[in-house]
N, C-alpha and C positions, 0 to 999 in steps of 0.2 A: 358287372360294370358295362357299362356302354360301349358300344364300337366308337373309336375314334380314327379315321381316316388318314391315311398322308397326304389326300390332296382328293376335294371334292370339285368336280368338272361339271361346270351348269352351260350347260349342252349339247347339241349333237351332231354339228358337222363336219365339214373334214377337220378343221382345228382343235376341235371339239375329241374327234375319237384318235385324232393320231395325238394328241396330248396323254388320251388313256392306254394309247397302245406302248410308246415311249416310256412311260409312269409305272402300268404294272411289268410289264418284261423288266423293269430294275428291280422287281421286287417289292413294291411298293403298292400299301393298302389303295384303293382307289374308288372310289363310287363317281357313277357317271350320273347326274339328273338328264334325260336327254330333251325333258319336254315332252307336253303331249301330242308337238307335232313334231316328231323325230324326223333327223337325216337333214335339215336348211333346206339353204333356195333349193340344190338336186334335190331333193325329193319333187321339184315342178321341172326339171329339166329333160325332155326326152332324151338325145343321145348327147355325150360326151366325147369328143373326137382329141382332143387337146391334151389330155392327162397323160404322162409319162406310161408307158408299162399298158396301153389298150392300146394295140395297133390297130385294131378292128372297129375302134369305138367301144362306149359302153352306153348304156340308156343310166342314167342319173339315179334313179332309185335304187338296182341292179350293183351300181358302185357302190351307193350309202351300205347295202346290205353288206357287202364285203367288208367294207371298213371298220360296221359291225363285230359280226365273226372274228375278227383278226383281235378286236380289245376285248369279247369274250373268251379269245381263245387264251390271252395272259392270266386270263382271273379278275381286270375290270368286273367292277359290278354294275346292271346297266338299269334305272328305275325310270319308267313312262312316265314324267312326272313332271309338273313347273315348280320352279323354287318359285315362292310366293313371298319369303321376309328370307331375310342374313343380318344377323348381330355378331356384329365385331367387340362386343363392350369386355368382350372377354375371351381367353384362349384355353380350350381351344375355339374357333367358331364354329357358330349353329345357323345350319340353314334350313329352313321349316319349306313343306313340301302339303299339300292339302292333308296329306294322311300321316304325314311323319315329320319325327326333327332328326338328322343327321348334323355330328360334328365331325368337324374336319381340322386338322395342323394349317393346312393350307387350302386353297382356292382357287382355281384356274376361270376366268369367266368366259366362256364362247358362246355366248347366245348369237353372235352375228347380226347380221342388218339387214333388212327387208328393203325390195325396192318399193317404190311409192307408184302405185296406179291410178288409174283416172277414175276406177271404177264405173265401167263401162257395162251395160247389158251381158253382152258376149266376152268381157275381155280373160275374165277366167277361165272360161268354156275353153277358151281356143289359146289357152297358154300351152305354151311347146310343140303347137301347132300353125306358128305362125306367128302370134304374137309373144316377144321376148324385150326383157330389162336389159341384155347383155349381147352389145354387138359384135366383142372381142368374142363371147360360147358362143355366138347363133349365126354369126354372118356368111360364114362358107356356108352355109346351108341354102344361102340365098343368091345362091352364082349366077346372073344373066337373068334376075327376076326385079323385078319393081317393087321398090319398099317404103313406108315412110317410116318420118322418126318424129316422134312429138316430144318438144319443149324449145326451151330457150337460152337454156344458159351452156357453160363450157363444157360441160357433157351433152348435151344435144346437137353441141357443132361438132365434137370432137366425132362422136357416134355416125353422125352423117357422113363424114370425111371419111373416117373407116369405112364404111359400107359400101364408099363407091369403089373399093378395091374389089368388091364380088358382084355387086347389084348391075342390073341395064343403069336404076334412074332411081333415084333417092326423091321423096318428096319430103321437107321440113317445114312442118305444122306448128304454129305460134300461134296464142289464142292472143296476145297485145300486138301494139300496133310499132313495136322494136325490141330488139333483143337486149337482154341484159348481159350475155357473156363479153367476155373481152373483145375488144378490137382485133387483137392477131387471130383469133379466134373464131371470130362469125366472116374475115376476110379470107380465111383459106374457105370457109363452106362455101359463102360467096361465087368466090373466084375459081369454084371445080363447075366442069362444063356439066357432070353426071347432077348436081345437085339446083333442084327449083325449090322458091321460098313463099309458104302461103300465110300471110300475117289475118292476124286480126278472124284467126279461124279457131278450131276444136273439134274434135273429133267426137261427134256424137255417137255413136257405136260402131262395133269391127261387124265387118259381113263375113259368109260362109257356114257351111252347116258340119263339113268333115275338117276344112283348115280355109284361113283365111284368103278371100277373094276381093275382096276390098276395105274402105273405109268410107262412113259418109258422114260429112264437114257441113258445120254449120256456121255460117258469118255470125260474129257474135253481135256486128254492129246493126245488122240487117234483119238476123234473122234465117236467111235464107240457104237453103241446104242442098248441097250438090254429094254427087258420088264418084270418087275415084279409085278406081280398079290397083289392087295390089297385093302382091301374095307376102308379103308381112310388113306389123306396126311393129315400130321399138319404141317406150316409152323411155323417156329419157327426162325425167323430172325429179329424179335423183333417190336415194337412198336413205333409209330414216333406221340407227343402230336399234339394236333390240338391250337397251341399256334402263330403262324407263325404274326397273326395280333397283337400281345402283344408283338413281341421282340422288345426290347428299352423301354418296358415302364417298364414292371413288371420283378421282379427278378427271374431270371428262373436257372435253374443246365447246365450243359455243356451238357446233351442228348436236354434242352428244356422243362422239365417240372418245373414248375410254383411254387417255391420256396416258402412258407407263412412263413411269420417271427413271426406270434403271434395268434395262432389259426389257423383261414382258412384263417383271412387278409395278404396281401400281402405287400410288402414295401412301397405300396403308401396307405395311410390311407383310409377306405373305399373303395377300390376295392379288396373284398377277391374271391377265386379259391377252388372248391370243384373239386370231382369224378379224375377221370383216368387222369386231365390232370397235379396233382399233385402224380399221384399214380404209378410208374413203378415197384410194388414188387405185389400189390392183384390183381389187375385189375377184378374185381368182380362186379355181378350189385350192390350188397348186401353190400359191403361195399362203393358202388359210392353210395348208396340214404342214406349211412349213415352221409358222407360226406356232401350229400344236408341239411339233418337238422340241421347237426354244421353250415354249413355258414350260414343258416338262424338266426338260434338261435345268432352267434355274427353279423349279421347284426344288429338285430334285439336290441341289447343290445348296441351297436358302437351307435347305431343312440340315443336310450334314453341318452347314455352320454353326446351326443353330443345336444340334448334340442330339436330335430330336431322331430314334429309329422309327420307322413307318411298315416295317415288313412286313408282311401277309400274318408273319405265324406271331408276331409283336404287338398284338392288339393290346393300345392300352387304356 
C-alpha cells in the first residue's frame, strides 16, 4: 500500500523547514518537496546579521543548510523536486512531482515569493554584492555609502527612507514622469534631506566587476545616458508569490498571495500556506519560520480533530 503522508510541505525556506521541523518532532509522517531550487530568497543572500541565535552573522546558504539538518534530523523526508499538479478531487491528496506521485492527509504550501528584477546584464552577477530586494536584510551593510533604489510605488519610498538611516545619500530612480505610491508616502522621501529624485530615468545596467561601483541611467524620454557612482542598487518594484501552480484551487488576493481563511488553513480544508507566499507587508526569514510552526501546529491539531493518526510507524 502506498505511503500516505500527514502533511506534505511544497517548499523550502525558513517557513518551509520549520513547518517540517515542528511536524516530524510531534511524530508526524512528513515529506518535504523542496524544489529544485532549495533553501528561497537565502540561498541569494550573503550574510544574515538580523536572525535570533547568530550573534556573529550567518551567510544565507550556510543557514538554509542548518535549517536542513535540523528537519532531517526529526525524520522529515527531504525530495529536490517541484510539485508540478495537486488534486484535491479526493482524500487523501496527490501531488505529482516530474518522477513521482506522493499523497498526503494534509498540505502546507511555502513556496514563497520572488522579488521582481529589472533584468539587468550584471544585476544577477552582483546580487549580494551589492545589489539587494530587501532594505530592512541589506541596509546596515551600507553605512556611510551612496545607494540607489529603483521604482515608484510605496515600497520604493518606504525603502529609500529606510536607507537613509545607514547610507551618505540615497538616489530614487523612476522610469515615469510621477510616482504612483501614496502622498504620505513619496512626502516623507521627498522631504528627507539624504534622499535626491531622478524621474523619467532607468537604470540600464549595475557597474563593477567584484561588487557594485555604480549604475548607468538612461533618460527614457531622451535617450541619453549618464553614470552615477554607487556602492548598491535596491530594486524596489515589488514582489510576485510563487503561487502560479495553486491558481483555481486556493483563495488567493488580486496581487496572488494565498488568502488563509482560519489560521494558516486555506479555503479548502486541510491545505494550509505559511511564510512569504501569504505575506506582502514582513517578508522576513524570522517571521517566514514563524509562520512554519503556525501551519504545523494547525496541521497538526486539523488532523487530531479530524481522528486521522499520521505517525511515522502508522503508515496507512
Amino acid at each position: 500500500m502506498a505511503k500516505v503522508y500527514g502533511t506534505i510541505i511544497i517548499g523550502s525556506g525558513p517557513s518551509g523547514y520549520t513547518a517540517a521541523i515542528y511536524a516530524a518532532r510531534s511524530n508526524m509522517s512528513v515529506l518535504m518537496l523542496q524544489g529544485y531550487q532549495t533553501g528561497g530568497q537565502l540561498m541569494q543572500t550573503s550574510e544574515v546579521e538580523n536572525y535570533p541565535g547568530f550573534e556573529d552573522g550567518v551567510m544565507g546558504p550556510e543557514m538554509m543548510e542548518k535549517f536542513e539538518k535540523q528537519a532531517q534530523r526529526f525524520g522529515a523526508e527531504l525530495v529536490p523536486e517541484d510539485a508540478i499538479k495537486i488534486d484535491t478531487s479526493a482524500k487523501p491528496f496527490t501531488v505529482t512531482t516530474d518522477s513521482a506521485e506522493y499523497q498526503g492527509h494534509t498540505i502546507i504550501i511555502a513556496t514563497g515569493a520572488s522579488a521582481q528584477w529589472l533584468g539587468l546584464p550584471n544585476e544577477q552577477r552582483l546580487q549580494g554584492r551589492g545589489v539587494s530586494a530587501c532594505a530592512t536584510c541589506d541596509g546596515f551593510f551600507f553605512r556611510g555609502k551612496d545607494v540607489v533604489v529603483v521604482g515608484g510605488g510605496d515600497t520604493a519610498m518606504e525603502e529609500a527612507t529606510f536607507l537613509t538611516r545607514y547610507a551618505n545619500h540615497v538616489t530614487l530612480v523612476h522610469r515615469r514622469d510621477s510616482f504612483r505610491a501614496s502622498k504620505i508616502m513619496q512626502d516623507r522621501a521627498r522631504n528627507n534631506p539624504k534622499v535626491s529624485i531622478v524621474l523619467e530615468s532607468e537604470v540600464a545596467d549595475v557597474l563593477g566587476e567584484e561588487e557594485v561601483t555604480g549604475v548607468r541611467l538612461r533618460n527614457v524620454t531622451t535617450g541619453e545616458e549618464s553614470t552615477l557612482n554607487a556602492h548598491g542598487l535596491f530594486i524596489a518594484i515589488g514582489h510576485k508569490p510563487n503561487t502560479e501552480i495553486f491558481k483555481g484551487l486556493v483563495q488567493m488576493d488580486a496581487q496572488g498571495y494565498i488568502d488563509p481563511v482560519e489560521y494558516t488553513m486555506t479555503n479548502i480544508p486541510g491545505i494550509f500556506a505559511a511564510g512569504d507566499v501569504t505575506d506582502h507587508r514582513y517578508r522576513q526569514a524570522v517571521t517566514a519560520a514563524a509562520d512554519g510552526c503556525r501551519a504545523a501546529i494547525d496541521v497538526e491539531r486539523w488532523l487530531e480533530n479530524q481522528g486521522i493518526h499520521v505517525g511515522i510507524e502508522n503508515w496507512e
